[in-house]
Backbone as ProteinMPNN parsed JSONL, in Angstrom:
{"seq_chain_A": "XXXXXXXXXXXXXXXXXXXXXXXXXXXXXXXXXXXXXXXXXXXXXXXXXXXXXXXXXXXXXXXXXXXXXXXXXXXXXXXXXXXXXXXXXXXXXXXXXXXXXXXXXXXXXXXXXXXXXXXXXXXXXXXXXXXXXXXXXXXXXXXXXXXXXXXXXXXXXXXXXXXXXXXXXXXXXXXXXXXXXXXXXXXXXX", "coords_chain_A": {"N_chain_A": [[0.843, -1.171, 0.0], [0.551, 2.396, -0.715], [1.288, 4.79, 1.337], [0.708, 8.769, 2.073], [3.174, 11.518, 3.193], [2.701, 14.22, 4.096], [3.853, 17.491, 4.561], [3.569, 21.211, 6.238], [5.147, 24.053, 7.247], [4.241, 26.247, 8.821], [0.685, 27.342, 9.543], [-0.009, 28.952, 7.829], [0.752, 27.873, 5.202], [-0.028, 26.172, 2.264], [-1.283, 22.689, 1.657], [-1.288, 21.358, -0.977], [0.323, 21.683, -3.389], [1.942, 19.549, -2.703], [-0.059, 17.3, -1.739], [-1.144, 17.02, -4.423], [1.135, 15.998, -5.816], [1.383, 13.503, -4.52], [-1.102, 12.343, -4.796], [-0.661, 11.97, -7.845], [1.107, 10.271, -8.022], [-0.112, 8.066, -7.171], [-0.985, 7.536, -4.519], [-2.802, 6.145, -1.499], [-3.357, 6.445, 1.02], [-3.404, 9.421, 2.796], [-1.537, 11.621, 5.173], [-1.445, 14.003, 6.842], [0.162, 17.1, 7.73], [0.645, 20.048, 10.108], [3.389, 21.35, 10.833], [6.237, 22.088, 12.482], [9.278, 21.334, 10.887], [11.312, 20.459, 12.578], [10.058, 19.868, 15.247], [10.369, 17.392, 17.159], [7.583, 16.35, 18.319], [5.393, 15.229, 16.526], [2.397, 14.533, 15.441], [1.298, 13.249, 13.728], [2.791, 12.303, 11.688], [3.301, 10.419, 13.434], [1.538, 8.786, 13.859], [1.349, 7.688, 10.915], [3.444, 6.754, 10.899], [3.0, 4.68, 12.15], [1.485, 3.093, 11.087], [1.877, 2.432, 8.514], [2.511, -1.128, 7.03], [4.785, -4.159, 7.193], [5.801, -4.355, 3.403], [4.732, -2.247, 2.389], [4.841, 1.15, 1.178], [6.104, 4.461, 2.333], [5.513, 7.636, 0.869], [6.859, 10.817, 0.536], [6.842, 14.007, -0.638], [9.521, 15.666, -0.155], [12.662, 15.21, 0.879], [12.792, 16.699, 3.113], [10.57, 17.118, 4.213], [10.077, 14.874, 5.623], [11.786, 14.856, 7.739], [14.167, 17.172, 9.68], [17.017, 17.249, 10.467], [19.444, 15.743, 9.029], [20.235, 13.044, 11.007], [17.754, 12.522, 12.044], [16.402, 12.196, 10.036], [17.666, 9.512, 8.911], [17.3, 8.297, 11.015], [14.661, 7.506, 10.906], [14.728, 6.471, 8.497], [15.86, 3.57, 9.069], [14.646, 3.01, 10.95], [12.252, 2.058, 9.366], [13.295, 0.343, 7.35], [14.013, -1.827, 8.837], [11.172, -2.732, 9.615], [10.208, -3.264, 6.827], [9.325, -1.235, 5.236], [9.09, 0.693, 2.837], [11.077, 4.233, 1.414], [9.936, 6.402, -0.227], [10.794, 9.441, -2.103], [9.56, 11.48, -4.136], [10.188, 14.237, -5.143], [13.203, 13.969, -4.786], [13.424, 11.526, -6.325], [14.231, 9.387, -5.4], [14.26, 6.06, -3.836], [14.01, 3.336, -1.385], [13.843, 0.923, -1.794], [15.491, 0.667, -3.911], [18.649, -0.823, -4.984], [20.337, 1.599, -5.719], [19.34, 3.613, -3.924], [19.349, 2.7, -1.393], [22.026, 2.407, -1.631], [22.128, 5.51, -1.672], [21.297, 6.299, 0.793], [23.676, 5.082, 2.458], [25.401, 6.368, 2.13], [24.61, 8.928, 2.947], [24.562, 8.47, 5.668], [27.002, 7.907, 6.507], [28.074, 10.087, 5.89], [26.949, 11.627, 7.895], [27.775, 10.38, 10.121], [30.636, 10.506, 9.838], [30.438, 14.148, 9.725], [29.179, 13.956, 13.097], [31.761, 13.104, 14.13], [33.752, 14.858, 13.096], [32.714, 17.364, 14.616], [32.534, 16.151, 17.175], [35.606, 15.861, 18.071], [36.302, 19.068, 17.233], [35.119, 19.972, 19.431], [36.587, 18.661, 21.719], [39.229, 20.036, 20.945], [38.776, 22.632, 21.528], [38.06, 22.884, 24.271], [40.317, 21.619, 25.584], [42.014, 23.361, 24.903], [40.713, 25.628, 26.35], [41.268, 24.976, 28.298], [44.193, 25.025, 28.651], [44.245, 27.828, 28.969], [43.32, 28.227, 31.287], [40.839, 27.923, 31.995], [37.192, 26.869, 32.935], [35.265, 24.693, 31.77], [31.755, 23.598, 32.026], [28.854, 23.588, 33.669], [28.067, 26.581, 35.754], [28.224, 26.346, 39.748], [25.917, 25.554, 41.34], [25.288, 26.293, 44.016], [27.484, 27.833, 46.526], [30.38, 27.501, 48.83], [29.809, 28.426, 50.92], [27.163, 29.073, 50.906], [26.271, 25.946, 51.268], [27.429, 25.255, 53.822], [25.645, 27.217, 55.229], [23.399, 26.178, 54.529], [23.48, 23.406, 55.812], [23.821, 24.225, 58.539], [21.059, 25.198, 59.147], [19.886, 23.088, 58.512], [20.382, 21.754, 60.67], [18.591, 22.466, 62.552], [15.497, 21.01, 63.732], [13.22, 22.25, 63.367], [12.98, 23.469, 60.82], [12.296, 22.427, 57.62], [13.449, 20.141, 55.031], [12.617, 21.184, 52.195], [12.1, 24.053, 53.293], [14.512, 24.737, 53.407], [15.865, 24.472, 50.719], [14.196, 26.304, 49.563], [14.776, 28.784, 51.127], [17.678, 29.053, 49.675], [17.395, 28.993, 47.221], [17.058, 27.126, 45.287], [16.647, 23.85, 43.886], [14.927, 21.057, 45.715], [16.146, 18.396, 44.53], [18.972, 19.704, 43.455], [19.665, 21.064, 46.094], [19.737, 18.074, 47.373], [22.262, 16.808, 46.295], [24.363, 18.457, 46.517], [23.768, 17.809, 49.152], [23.428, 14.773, 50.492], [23.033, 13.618, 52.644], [20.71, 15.514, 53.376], [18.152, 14.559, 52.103], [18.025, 12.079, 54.058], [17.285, 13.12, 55.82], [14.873, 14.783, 55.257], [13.212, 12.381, 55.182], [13.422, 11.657, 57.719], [12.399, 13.66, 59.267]], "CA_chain_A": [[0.0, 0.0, 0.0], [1.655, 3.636, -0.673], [1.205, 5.8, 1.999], [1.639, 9.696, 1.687], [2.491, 11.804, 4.399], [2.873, 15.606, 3.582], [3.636, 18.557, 5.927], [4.086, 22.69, 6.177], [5.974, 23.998, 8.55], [3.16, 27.288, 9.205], [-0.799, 27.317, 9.512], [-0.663, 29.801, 6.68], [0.988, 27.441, 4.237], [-0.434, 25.472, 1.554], [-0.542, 21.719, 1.154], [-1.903, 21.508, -2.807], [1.394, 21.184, -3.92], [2.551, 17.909, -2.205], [-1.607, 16.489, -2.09], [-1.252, 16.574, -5.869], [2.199, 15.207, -6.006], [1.199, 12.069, -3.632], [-2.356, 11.75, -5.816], [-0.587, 11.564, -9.062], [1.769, 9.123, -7.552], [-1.485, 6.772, -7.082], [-1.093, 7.424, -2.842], [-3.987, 5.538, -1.409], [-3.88, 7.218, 1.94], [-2.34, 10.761, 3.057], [-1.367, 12.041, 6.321], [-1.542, 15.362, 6.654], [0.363, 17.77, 9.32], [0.743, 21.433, 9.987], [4.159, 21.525, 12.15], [7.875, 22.695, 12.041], [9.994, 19.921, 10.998], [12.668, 20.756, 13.676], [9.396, 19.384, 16.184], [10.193, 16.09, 17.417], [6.509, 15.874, 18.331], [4.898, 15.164, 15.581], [1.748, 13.118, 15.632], [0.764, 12.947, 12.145], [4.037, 11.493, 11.531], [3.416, 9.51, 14.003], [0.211, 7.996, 13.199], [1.44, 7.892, 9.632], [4.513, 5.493, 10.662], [2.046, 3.278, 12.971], [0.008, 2.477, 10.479], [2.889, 1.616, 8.189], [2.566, -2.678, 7.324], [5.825, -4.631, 5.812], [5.575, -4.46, 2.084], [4.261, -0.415, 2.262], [5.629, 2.487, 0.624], [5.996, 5.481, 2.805], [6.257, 8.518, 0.024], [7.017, 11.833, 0.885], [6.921, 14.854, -1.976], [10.934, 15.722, -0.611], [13.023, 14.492, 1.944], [13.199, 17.26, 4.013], [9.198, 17.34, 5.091], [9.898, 13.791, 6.623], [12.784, 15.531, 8.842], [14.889, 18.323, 9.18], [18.353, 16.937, 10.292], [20.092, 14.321, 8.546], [20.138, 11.96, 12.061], [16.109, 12.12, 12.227], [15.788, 11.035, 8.322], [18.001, 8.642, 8.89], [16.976, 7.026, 12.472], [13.379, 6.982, 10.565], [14.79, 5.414, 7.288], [16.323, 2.715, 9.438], [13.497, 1.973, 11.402], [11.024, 1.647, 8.552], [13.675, -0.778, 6.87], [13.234, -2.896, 9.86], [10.248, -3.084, 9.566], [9.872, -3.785, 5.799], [8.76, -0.432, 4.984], [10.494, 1.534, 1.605], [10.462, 5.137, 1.895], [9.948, 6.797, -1.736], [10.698, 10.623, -2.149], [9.214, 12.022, -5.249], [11.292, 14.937, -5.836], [14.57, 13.545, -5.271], [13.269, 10.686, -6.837], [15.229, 8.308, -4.301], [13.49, 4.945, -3.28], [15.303, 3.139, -0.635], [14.228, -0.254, -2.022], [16.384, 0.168, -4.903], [19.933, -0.842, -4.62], [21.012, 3.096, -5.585], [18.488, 4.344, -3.266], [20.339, 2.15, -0.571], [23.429, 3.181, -1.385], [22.447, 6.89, -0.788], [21.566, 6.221, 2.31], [24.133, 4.999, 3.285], [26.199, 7.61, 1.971], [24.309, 10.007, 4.283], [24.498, 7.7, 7.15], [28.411, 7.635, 6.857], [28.215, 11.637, 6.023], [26.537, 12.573, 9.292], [28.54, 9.664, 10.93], [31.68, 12.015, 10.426], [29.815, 14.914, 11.039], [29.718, 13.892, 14.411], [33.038, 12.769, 14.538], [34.236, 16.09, 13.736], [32.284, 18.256, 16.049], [33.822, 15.938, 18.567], [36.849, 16.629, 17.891], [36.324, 20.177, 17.509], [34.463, 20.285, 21.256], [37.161, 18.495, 22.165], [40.317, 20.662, 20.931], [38.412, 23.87, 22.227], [37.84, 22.387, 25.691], [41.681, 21.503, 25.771], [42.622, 25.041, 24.512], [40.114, 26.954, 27.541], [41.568, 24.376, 30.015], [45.715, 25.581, 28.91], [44.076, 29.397, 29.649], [42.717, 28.003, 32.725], [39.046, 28.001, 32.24], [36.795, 25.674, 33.136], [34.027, 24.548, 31.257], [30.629, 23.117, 32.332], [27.816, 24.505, 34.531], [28.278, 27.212, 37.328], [27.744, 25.549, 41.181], [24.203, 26.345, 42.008], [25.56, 26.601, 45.891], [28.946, 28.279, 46.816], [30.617, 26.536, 49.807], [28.944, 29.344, 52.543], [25.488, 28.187, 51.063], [26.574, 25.055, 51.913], [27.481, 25.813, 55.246], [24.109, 27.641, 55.68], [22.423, 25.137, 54.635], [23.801, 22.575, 57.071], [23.29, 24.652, 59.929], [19.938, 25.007, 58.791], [19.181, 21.503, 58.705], [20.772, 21.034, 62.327], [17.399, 23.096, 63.214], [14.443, 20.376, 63.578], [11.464, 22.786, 62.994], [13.185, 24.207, 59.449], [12.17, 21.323, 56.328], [14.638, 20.649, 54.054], [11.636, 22.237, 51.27], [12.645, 25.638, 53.538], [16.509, 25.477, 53.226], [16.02, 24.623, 49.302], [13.563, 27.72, 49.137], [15.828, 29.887, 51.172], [18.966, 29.076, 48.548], [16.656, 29.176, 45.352], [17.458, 25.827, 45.043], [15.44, 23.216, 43.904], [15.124, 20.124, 46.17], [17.162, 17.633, 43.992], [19.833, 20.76, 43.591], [20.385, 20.713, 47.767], [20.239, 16.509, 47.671], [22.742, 16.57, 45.016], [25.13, 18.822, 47.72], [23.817, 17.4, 50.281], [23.162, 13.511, 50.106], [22.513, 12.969, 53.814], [19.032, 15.525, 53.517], [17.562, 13.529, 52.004], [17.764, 11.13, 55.511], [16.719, 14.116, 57.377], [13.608, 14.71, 55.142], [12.668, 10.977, 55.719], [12.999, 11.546, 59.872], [11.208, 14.852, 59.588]], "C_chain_A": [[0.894, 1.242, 0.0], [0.556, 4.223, 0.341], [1.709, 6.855, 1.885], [1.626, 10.421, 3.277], [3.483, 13.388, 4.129], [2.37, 16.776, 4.663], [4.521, 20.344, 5.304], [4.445, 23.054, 7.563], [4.948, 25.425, 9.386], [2.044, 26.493, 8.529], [-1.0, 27.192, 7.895], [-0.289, 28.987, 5.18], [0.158, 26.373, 3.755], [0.059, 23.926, 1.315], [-0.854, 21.045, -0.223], [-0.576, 20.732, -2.902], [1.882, 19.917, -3.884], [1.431, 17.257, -2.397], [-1.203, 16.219, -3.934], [-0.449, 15.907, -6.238], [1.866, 13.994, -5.587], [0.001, 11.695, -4.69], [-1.607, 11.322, -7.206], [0.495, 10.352, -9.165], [1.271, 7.795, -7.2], [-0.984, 6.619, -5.207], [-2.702, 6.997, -2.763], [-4.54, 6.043, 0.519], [-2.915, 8.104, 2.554], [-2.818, 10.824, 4.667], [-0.914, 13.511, 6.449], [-0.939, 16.56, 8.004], [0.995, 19.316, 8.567], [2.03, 21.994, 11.008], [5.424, 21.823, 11.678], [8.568, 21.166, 11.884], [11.056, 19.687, 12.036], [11.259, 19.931, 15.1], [9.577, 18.107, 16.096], [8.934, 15.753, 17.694], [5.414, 16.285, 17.556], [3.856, 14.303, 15.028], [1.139, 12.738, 14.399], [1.257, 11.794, 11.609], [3.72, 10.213, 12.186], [2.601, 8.578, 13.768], [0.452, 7.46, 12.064], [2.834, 6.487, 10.048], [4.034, 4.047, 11.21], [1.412, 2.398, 11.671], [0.573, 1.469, 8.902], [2.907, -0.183, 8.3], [4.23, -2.95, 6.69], [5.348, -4.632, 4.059], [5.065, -2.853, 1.867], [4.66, -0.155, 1.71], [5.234, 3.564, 1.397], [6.291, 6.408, 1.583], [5.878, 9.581, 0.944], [7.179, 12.805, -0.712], [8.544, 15.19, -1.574], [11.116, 15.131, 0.648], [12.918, 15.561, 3.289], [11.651, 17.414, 4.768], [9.05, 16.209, 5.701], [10.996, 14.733, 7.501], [13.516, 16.596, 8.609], [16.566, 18.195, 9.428], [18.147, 15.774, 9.277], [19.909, 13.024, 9.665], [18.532, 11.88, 11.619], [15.992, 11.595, 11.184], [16.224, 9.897, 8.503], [17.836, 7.206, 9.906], [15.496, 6.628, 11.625], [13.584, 5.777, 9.313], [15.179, 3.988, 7.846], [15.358, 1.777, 9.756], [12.244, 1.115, 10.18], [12.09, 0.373, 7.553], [13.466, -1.982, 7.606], [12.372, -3.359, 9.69], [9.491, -3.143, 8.123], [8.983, -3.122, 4.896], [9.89, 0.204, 3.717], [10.046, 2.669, 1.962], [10.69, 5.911, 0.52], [9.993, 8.565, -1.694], [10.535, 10.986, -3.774], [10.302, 13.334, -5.976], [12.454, 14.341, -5.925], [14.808, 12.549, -5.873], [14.345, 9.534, -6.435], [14.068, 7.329, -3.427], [14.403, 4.059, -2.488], [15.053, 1.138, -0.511], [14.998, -0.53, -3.263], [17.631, 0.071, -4.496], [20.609, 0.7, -4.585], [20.157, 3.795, -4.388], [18.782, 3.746, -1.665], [21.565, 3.207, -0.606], [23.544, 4.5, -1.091], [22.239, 7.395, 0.252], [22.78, 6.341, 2.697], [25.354, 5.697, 2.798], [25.84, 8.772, 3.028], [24.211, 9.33, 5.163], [26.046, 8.011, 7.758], [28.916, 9.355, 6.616], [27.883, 12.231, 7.772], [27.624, 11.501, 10.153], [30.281, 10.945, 11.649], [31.469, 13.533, 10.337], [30.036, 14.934, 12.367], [30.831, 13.648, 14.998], [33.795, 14.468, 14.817], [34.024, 17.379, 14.372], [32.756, 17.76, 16.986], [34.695, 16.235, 18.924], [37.064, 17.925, 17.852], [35.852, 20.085, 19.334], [35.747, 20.302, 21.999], [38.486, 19.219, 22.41], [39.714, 22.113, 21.733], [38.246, 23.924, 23.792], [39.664, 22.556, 26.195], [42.275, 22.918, 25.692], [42.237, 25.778, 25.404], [40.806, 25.859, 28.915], [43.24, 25.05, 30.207], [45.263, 27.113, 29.232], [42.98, 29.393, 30.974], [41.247, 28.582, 32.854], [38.406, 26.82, 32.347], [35.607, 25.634, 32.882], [32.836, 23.673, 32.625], [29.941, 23.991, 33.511], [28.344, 25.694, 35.771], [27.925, 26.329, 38.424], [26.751, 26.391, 41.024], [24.37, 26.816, 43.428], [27.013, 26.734, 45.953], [29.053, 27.318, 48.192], [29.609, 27.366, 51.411], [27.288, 28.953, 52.249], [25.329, 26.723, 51.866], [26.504, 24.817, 53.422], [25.765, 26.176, 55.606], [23.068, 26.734, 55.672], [22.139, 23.86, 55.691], [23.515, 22.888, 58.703], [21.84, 25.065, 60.101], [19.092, 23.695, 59.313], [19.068, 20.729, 60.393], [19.123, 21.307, 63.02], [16.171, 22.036, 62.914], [13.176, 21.446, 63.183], [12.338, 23.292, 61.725], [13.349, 22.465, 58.586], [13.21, 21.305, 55.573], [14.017, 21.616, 52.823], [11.777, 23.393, 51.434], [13.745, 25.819, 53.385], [16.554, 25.161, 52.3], [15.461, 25.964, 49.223], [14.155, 28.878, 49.396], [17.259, 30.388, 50.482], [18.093, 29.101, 48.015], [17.213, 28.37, 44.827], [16.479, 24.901, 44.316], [15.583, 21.679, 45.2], [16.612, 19.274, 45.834], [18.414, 18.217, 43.918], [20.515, 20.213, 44.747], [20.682, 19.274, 47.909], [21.728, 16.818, 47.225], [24.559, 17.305, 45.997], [25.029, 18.381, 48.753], [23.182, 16.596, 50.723], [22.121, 13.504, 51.471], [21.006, 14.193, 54.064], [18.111, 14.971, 53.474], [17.035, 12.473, 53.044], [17.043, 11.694, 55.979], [15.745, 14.558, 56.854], [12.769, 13.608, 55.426], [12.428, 11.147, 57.572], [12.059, 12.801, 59.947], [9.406, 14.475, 58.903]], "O_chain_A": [[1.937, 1.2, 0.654], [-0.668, 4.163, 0.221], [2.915, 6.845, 1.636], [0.819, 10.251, 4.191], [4.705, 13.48, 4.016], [1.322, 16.994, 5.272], [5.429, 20.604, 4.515], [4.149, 22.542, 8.643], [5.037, 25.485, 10.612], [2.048, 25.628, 7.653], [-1.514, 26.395, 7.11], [-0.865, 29.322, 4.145], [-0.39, 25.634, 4.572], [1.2, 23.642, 0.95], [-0.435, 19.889, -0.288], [-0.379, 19.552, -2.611], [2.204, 19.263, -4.875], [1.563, 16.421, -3.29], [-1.04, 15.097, -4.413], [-0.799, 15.033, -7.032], [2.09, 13.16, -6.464], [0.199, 10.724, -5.421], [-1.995, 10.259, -7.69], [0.682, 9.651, -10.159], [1.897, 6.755, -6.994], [-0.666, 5.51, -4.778], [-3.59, 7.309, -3.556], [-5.652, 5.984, 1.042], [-1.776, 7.73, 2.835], [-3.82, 10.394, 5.238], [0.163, 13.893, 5.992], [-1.58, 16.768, 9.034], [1.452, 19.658, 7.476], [1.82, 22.881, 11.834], [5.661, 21.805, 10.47], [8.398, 20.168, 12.585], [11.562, 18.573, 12.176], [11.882, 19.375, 16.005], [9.094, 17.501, 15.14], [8.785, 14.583, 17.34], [4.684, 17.264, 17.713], [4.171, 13.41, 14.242], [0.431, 11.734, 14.327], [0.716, 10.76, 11.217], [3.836, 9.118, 11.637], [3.024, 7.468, 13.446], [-0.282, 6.483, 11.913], [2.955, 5.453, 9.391], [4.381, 2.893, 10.956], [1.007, 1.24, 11.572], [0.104, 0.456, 8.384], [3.231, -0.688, 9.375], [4.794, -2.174, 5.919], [4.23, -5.094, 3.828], [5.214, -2.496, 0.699], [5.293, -1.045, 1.143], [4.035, 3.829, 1.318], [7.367, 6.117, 1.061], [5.013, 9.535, 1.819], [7.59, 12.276, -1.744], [9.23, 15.055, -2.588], [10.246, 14.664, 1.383], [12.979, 15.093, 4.426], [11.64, 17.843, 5.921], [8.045, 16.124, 6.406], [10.293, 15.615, 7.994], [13.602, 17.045, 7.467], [17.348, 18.872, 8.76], [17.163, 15.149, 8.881], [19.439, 11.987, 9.197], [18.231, 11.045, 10.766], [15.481, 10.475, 11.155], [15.408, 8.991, 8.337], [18.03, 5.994, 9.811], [15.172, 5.441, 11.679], [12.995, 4.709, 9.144], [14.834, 3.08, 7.091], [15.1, 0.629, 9.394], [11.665, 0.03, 10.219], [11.426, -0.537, 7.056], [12.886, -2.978, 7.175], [12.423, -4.58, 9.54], [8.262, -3.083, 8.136], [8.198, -3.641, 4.103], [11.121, 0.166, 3.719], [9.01, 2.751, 2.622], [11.879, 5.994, 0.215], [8.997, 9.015, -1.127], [11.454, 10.719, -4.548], [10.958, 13.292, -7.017], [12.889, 14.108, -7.053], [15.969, 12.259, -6.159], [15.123, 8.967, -7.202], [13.25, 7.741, -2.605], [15.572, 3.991, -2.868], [15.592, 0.326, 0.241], [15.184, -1.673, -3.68], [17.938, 0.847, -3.591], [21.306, 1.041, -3.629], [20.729, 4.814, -4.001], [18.376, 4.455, -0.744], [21.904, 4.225, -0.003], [24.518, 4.952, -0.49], [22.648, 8.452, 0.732], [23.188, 7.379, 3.216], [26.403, 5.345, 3.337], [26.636, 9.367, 3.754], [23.283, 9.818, 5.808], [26.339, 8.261, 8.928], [29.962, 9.791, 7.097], [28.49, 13.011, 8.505], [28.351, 12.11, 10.938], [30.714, 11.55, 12.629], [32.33, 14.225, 10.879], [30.858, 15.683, 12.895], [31.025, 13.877, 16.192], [34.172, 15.063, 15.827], [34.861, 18.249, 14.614], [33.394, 18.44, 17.79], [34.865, 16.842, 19.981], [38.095, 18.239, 18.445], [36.675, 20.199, 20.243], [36.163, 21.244, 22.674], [39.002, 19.238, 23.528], [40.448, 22.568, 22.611], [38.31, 24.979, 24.423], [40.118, 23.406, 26.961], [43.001, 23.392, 26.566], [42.989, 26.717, 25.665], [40.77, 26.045, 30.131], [43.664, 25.473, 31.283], [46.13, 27.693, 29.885], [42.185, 30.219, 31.422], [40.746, 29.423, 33.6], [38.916, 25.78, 31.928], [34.783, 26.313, 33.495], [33.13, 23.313, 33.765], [30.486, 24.912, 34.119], [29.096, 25.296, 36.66], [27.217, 25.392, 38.054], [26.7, 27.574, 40.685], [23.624, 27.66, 43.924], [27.742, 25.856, 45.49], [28.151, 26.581, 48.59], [29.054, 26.932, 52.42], [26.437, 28.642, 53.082], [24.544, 26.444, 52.771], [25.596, 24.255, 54.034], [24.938, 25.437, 56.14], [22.154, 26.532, 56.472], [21.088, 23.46, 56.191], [23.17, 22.185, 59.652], [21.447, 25.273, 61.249], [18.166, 23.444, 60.085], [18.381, 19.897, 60.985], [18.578, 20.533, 63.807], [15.748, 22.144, 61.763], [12.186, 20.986, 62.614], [11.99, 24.425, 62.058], [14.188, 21.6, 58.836], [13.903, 22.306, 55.393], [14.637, 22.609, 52.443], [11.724, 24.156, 50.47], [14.183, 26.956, 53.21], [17.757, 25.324, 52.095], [16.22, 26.841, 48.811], [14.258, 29.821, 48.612], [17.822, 31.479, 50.575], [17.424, 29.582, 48.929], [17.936, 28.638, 43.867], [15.352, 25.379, 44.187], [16.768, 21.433, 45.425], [17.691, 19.333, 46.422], [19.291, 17.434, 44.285], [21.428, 19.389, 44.777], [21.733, 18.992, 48.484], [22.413, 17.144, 48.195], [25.616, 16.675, 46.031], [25.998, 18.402, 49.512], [22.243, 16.98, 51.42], [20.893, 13.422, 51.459], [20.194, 13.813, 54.908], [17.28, 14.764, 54.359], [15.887, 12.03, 52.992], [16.099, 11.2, 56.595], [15.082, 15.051, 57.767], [11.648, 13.811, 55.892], [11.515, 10.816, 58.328], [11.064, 12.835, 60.671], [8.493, 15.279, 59.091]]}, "name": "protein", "num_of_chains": 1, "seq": "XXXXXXXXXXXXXXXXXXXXXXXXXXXXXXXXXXXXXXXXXXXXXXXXXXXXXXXXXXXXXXXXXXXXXXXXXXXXXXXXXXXXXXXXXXXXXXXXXXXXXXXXXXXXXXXXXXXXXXXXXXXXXXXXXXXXXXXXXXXXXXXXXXXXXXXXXXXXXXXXXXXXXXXXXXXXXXXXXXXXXXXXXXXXXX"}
């Protein structure tokens, strides 16, 4: 069975264009969504891959209204091979049960692959480079060591919750655990 499943990324846009593309393609049932492709939640999509049997055809009018990175096309193209699904794009005219339509997968599989390789590597040399000018990456402390302190002598006090010595740092709960394991005990006895 071909399935179509055709999306705009605004209200205000039109889906004519792709409806006619999927109809003249002999689609036998469309899925229709109105969402940014950058939205992982996407229930059109979603509905639209459920419904998906082995032997299907997912088409799309291009590749980029099934996803908007390269990873998301490709975690979807995977799965729907799994599961014995082809995924047919009309414009780029790329079917991914033909052997070429394979292979350009997995040309963009092994493209984004090093992609990520070399953003790693970049992260990584820039990290190394702010650590020789003595900086230090990752989060600020949410609690200096005198919060700390305060907080502890806080806690010594039976009528103050630990819920009041997170609220008095502008903490959140998990925050103060996270400094200070043994609250946790002392919300359990309180």
């Amino acid at each position: 069975m071909k399935i179509g499943y055709a999306r705009v990324s605004t209200v205000e846009q039109s889906l004519d264009l792709q409806l006619q593309a999927l109809e003249r393609d002999g689609v036998e049932k469309v899925f229709l969504e109105k969402a940014s492709g950058a939205q992982r939640d996407r229930p059109e999509l979603a509905k639209a891959l459920d419904y998906l049997r082995s032997g299907d055809t997912l088409i799309v009018w291009k590749l980029d209204r099934l996803g908007r990175s390269l990873r998301q096309l490709l975690d979807t193209v995977e799965d729907l091979n799994n599961r014995g699904v082809e995924l047919r794009s009309i414009t780029e005219q790329l079917e991914t049960g033909s052997p070429g339509g394979r292979l350009i997968f997995h040309v963009f599989g092994a493209l984004a692959e090093w992609e990520r390789s070399t953003i790693r590597e970049r992260t990584l040399a820039g990290l190394a480079a702010a650590k020789k000018q003595g900086k230090l990456g990752g989060r600020p402390r949410s609690l200096k060591d005198s919060d700390i302190a305060a907080a502890k002598a806080l806690l010594a006090n039976q009528a103050i919750t630990v819920k009041e010595v997170a609220e008095r740092l502008g903490v959140s709960l998990p925050t103060l655990y996270r400094y200070l394991p043994s609250a946790r005990a002392m919300q359990l006895a309180q």
